[in-house]
N, C-alpha and C positions, 0 to 999 in steps of 0.2 A: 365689440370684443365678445369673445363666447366661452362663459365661464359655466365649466362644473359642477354639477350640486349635487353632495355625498350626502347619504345619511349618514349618524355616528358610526354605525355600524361597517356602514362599508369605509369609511376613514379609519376606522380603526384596524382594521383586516387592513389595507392597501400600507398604510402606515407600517403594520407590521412584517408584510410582505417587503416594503420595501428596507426597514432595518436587515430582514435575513438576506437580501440578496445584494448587501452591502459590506455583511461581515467580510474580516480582515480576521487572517491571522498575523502573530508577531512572526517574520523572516528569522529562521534560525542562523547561530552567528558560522560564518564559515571557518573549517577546521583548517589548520595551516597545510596537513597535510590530503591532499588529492590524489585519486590513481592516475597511476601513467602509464599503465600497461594495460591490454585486455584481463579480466576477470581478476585482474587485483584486489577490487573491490564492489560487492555487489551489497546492495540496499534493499531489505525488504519489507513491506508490511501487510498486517492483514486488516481490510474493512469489513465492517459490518456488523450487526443484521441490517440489511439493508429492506426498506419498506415493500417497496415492489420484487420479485422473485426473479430469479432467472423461467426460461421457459423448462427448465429441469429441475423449477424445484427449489435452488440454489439460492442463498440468501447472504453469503458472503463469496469476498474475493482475497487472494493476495496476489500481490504485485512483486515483481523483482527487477531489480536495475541495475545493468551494470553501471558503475558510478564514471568512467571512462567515456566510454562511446553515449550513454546515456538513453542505451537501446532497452526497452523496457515488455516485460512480456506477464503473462498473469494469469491465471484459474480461478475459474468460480468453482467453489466448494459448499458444499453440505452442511458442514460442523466448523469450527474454526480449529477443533484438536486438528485434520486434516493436512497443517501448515505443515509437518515435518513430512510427509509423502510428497508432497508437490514440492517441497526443495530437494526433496531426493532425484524425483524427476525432471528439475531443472536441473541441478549438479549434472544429473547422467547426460543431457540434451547440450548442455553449454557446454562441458566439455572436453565429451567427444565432436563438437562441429569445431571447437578453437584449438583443440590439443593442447589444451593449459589447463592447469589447477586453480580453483577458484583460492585465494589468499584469507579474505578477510570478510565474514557477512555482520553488515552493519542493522539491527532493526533499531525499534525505539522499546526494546524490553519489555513487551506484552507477555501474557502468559503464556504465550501458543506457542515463542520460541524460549520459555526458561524449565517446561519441561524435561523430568531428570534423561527421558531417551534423547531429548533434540541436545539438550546439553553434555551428556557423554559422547555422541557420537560427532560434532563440533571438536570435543577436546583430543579427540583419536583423530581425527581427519585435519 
């Protein structure tokens, strides 16, 4: 049989590599209500700074889902304030292709959607 010999060091590094690529998060609890319609409800969030860059530079992203079909689309940005243009620009792309009004945008309340612009124009719209 052919057994392995770490030093501490590399046991400690693989050890630890192998805790991160183990993490778990806790499954959020599901809401009783779901959309049933196209763009009833669409989910977004923004990541980052992300360690490696885009080739433009770019060190974050946000995402956007419609919670329905579960068709999911997203930009890398520059800055994270950014988050309210690029939902301008999905809003105008979703829908004009669906000819429906987006209902309801769910995030997890970061700061980049509780800005007083993104949050007055939510409340008009």
């Amino acid at each position: 049989m052919w057994v392995e010999q770490y030093s501490e060091t590399e046991r400690k590094a693989r050890c630890e590599d192998c805790v991160q690529g183990s993490l778990s998060c806790k499954t959020f609890a599901h809401t009783q209500h779901t959309a049933t319609k196209v763009l009833e409800r669409i989910q977004s969030d923004v990541c980052g700074p992300v360690k490696t860059a885009s080739l433009c530079k770019r060190r974050y992203f946000v995402l956007f889902t419609h919670e329905y079909t579960r068709y999911t689309t997203g930009c890398f940005m520059q800055h994270k304030s950014k988050a309210f243009d690029y939902f301008l620009k999905f809003k105008a792309d979703a829908q004009k292709a669906i000819c429906k009004k987006i209902q309801l945008l769910r995030s997890d309340g970061g700061g980049e959607y509780q800005s007083k612009k993104f949050l007055d124009y939510l409340r008009i719209h």
